[in-house]
C-alpha positions as CSV (number, residue, x, y, z in Angstrom):
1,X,-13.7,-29.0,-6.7
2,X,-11.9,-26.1,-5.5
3,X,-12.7,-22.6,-6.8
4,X,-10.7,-20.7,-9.4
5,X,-9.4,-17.4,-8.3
6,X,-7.5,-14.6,-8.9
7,X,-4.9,-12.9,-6.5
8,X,-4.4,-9.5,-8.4
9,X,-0.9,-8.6,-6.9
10,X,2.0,-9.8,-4.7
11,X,0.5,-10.8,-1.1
12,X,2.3,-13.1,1.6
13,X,3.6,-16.4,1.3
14,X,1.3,-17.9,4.3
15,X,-1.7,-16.1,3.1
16,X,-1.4,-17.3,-0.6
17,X,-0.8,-20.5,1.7
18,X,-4.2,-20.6,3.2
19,X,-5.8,-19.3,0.0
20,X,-4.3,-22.6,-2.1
21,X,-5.7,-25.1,0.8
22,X,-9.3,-23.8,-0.2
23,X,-9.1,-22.3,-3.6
24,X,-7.2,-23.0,-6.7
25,X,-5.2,-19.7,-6.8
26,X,-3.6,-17.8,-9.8
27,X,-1.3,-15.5,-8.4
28,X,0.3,-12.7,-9.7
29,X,3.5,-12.8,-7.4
30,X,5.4,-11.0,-9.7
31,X,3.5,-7.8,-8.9
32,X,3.1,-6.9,-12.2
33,X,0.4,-4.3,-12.0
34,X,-2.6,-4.9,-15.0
35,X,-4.5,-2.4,-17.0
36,X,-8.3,-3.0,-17.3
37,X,-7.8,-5.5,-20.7
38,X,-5.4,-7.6,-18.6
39,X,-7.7,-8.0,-15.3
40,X,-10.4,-9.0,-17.4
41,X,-8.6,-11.5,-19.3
42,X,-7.4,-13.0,-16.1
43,X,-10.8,-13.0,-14.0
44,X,-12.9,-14.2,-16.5
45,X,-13.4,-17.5,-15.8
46,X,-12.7,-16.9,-12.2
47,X,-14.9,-16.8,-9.1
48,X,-13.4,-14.8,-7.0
49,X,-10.5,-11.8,-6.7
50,X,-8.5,-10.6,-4.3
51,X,-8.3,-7.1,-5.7
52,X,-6.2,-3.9,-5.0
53,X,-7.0,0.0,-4.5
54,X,-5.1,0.4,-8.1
55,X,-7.8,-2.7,-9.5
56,X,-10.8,-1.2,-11.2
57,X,-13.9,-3.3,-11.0
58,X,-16.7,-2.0,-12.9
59,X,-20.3,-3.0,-14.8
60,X,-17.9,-3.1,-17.7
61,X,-15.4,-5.5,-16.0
62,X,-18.7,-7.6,-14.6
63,X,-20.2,-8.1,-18.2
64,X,-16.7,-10.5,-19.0
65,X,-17.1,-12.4,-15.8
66,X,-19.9,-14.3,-15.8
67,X,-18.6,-16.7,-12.8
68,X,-17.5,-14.0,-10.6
69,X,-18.7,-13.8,-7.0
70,X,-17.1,-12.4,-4.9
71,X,-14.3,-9.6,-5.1
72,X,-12.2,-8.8,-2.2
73,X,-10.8,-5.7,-1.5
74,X,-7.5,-5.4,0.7
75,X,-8.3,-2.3,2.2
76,X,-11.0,-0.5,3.8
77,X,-11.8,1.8,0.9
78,X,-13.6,0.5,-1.7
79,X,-13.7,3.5,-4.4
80,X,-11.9,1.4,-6.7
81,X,-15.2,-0.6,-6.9
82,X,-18.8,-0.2,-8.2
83,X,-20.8,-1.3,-5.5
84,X,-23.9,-0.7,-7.4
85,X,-22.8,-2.8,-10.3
86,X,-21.5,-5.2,-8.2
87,X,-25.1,-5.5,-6.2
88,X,-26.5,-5.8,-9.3
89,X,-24.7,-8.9,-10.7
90,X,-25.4,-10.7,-7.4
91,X,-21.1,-10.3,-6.3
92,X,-20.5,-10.2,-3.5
93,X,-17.8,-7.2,-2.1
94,X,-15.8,-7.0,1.0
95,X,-13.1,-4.9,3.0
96,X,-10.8,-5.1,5.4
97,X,-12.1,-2.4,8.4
98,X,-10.4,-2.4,11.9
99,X,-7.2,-3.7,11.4
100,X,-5.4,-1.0,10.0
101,X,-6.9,2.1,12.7
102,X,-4.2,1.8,14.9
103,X,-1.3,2.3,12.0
104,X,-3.3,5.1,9.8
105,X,-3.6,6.7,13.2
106,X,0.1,6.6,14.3
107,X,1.0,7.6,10.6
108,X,-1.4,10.4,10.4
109,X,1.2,11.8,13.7
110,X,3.9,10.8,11.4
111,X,2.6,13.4,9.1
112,X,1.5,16.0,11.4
113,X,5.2,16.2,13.2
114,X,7.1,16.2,10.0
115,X,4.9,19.0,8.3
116,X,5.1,20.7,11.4
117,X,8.3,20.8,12.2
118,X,9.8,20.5,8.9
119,X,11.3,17.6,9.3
120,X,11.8,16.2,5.3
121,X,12.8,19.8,4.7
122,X,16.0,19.8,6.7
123,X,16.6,16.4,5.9
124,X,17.2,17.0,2.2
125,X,19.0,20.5,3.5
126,X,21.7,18.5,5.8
127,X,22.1,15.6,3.3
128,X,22.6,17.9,0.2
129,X,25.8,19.5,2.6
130,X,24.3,22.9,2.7
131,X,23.9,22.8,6.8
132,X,27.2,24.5,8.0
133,X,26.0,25.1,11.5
134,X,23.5,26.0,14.2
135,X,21.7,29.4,13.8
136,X,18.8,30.8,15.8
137,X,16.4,31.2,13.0
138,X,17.3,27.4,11.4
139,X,13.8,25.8,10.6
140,X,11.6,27.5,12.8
141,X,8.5,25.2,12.1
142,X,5.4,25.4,14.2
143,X,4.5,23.6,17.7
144,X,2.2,20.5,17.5
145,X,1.7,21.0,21.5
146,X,-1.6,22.8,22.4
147,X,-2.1,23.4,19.5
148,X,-5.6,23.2,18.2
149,X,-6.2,19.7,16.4
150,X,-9.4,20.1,14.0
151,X,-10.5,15.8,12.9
152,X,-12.9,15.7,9.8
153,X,-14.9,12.6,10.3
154,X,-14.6,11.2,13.6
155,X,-14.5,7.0,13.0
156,X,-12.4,4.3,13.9
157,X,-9.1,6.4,12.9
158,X,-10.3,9.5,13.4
159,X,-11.0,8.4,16.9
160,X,-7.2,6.8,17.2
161,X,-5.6,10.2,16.1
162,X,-8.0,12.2,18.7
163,X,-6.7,10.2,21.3
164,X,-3.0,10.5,20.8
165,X,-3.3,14.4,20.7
166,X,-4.4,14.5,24.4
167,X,-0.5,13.7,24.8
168,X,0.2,16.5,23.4
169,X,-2.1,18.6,25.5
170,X,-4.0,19.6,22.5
171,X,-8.1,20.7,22.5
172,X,-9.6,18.4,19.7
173,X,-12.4,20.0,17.4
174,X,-14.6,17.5,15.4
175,X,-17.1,17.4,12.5
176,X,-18.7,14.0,11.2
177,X,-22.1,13.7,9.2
178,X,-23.5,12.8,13.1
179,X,-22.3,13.9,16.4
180,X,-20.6,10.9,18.2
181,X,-22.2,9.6,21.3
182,X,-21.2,11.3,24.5
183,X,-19.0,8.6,25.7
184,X,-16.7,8.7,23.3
185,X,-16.5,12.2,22.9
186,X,-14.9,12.0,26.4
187,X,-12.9,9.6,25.8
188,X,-11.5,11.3,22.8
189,X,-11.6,14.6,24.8
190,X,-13.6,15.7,21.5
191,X,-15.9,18.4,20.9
192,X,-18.6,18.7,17.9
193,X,-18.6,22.0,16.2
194,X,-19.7,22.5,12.7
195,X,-18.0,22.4,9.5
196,X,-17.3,25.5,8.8
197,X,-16.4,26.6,12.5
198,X,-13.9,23.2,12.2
199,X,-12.1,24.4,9.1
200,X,-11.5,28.0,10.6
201,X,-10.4,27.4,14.1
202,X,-8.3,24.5,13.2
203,X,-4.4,25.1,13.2
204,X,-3.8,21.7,12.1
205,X,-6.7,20.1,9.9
206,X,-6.7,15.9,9.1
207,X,-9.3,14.3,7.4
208,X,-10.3,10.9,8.0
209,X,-13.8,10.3,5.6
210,X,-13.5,7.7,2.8
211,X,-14.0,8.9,-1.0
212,X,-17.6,9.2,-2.3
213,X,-19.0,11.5,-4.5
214,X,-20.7,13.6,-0.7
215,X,-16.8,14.0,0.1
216,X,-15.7,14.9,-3.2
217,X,-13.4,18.1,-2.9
218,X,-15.0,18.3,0.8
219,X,-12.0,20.5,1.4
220,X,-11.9,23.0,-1.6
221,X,-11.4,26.5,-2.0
222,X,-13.8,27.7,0.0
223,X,-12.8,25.6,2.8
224,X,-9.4,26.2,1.9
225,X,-9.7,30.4,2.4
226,X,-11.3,29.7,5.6
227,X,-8.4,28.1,7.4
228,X,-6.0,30.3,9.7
229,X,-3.3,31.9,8.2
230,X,-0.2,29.0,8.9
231,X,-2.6,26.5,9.3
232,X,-1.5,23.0,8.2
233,X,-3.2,20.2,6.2
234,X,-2.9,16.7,6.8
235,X,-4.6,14.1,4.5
236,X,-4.0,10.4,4.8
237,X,-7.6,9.3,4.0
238,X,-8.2,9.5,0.3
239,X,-7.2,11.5,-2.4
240,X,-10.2,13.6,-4.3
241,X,-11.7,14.3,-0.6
242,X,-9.0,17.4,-1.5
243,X,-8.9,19.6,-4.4
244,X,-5.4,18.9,-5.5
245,X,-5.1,22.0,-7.2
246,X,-6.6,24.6,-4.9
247,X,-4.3,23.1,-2.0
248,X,-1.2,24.1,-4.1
249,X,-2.8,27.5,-4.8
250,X,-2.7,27.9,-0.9
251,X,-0.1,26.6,-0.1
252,X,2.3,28.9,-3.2
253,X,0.3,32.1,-1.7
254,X,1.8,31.5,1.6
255,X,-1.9,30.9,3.0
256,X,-1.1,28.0,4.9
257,X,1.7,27.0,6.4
258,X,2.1,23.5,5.3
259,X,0.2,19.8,4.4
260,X,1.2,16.6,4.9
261,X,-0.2,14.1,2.0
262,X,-0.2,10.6,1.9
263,X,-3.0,10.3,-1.1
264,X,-4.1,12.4,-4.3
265,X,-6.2,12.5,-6.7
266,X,-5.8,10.7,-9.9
267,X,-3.2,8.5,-7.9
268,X,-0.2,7.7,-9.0
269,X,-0.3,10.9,-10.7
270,X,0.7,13.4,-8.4
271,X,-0.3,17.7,-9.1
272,X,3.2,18.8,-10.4
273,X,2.7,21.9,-8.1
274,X,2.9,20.1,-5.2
275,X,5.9,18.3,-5.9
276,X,8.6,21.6,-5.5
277,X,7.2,22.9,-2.2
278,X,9.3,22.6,0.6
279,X,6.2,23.0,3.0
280,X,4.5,19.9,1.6
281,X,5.2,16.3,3.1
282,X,4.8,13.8,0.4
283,X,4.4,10.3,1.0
284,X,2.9,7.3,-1.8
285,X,0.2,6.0,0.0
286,X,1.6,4.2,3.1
287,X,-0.2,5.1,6.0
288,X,-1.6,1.7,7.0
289,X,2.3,-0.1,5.8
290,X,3.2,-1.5,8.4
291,X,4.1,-5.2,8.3
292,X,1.8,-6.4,10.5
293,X,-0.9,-4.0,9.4
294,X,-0.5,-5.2,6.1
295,X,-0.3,-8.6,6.8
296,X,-3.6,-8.4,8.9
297,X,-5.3,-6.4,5.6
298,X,-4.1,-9.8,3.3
299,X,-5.3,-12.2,5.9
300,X,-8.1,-10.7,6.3
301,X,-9.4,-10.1,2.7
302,X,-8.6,-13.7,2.1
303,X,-10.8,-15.2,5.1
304,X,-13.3,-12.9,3.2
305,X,-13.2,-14.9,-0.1
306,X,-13.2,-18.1,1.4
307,X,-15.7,-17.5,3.3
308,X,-17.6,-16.2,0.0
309,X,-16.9,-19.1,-2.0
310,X,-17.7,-21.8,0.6
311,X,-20.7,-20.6,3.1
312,X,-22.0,-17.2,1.0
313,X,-21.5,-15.2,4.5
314,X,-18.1,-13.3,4.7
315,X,-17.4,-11.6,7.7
316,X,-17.4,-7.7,6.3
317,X,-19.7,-8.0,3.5
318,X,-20.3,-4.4,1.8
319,X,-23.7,-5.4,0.1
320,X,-25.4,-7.9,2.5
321,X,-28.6,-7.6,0.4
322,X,-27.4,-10.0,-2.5
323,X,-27.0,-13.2,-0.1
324,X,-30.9,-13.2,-0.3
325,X,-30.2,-15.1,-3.7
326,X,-28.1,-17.6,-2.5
327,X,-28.1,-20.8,-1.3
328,X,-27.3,-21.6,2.3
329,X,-25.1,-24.1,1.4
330,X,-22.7,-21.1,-1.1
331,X,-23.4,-17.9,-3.6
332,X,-24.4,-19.0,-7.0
333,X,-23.9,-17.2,-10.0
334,X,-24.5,-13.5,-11.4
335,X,-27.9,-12.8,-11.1
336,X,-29.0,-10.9,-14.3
């Protein structure tokens, strides 16, 4: 008998496909998003999910599904989960890591050009009809080229983005809780400097650590005042790693010369401040959406909750340490 599970928003035709030929599947093709009541409604008779960043799974959440195990995350974050909880009801959790470096990376550049050179800016300026020709001081933004690049946390993206600013001429400045291994400082053309040292000698700052409560407002006020005057900000890792509210501070002071969002804190919600600066680039959480990216994320989370429900050993299991109580031949239920 196949296992019942839940598919928490719209995925791909070929990947709700390959999900039916092992499980049977709800599916919530019609993308309606659902507030904690409804998710638990809908997953509590079910033995696995395919859950979302917006898709809150908690002790609470746990305590209504007693048949739940394994919940599958279509991303690499997973600060929409408790891990803890999850470990501790025997669930199994999984990601999606490796496919997505390559687009966060290129889309981190997509930031860093358009803050830079004010690209959104004079996009809404020429499309509201208020361009009525060429002048020498039009725009001026600030060169990307040789510029200094400053990369807080050094991983699989981080790594992507280093090596695309040696096209750009650019000395790279790195901090990650450990120094990378020589190799591939080189091949990033990377050095390690400390934190503090990153922040202030950075003129353009991106941050690439996932959320937990040791990166919590890791870029704050104090950080913030340490930056160079015109320095710019690029996040496209999670939102909460910046304080939301400082930034805007900065950035109305004149302080820094610009930042390049793609995730807040509090998400959807967005800081009112920041949405009426012209030096802010603003987009809703995109960086890894591309098609194939995102396709690869679905796929992958799926093999991930087949291979839960049927062997017990999913390829990027988060807690490794609850297989210990199940049986080769599949995961049994919530250990309590």
């Amino acid at each position: 008998m196949k296992p019942d599970i839940l598919v928490t928003r719209e995925i791909f035709d070929d990947v709700l496909e390959y999900l039916a030929g092992h499980c049977a599947v709800a599916a919530n093709q019609g993308d309606t998003p659902m507030d904690a009541r409804t998710l638990a409604r809908n997953l509590a008779d079910k033995a696995g999910v395919l859950t979302t960043l917006g898709d809150r799974v908690d002790a609470d959440l746990l305590a209504g599904c007693p048949r739940l195990k394994a919940v599958c995350n279509i991303a690499v974050g997973f600060n929409n989960i408790d891990l803890a909880a999850c470990t501790r009801a025997g669930v199994m959790v999984t990601n999606t890591p490796g496919v997505l470096d390559e687009s966060t990376a290129d889309f981190t550049w997509a930031l860093i050009l358009a803050t830079a050179r004010r690209v959104v800016e004079s996009d809404a300026h020429l499309r509201a009809g208020e361009w009525h020709g060429w002048y020498l001081k039009q725009f001026m933004g600030a060169d990307v080229h040789h510029a200094t690049l400053g990369i807080l946390g050094l991983g699989r993206i981080g790594r992507q983005v280093a090596r695309r600013a040696q096209g750009f001429d650019m000395p790279v400045l790195y901090h990650s809780t450990r120094q990378a291994d020589p190799q591939v400082e080189r091949a990033c053309n990377a050095t390690f400097v400390g934190k503090d040292e990153l922040v202030a000698r950075s003129d353009i700052l991106t941050l690439h650590v996932p959320y937990a409560s040791s990166t919590h407002h890791i870029i704050g006020r104090q950080e913030l005042a340490m930056m160079k005057p015109g320095a710019i900000l690029i996040n496209a890792a999670r939102g909460g790693v910046v304080d939301d509210a400082a930034l805007a501070e900065a950035l109305a002071d004149g302080r820094l010369g610009g930042a390049g969002l793609d995730v807040f804190e509090n998400e959807p919600a967005l800081h009112p401040a920041l949405a009426g600066m012209r030096n802010v680039v603003l987009t809703p959480h995109i960086a890894s959406s591309s098609t194939a990216t995102r396709h690869a994320m679905a796929m992958l989370a799926a093999r991930n909750l087949v291979a839960a429900l049927t062997t017990g050993q999913p390829p990027h299991l988060l807690n490794p340490e609850v297989r210990a109580g199940f049986p080769a031949e599949g995961p049994g239920p919530h250990a309590r």
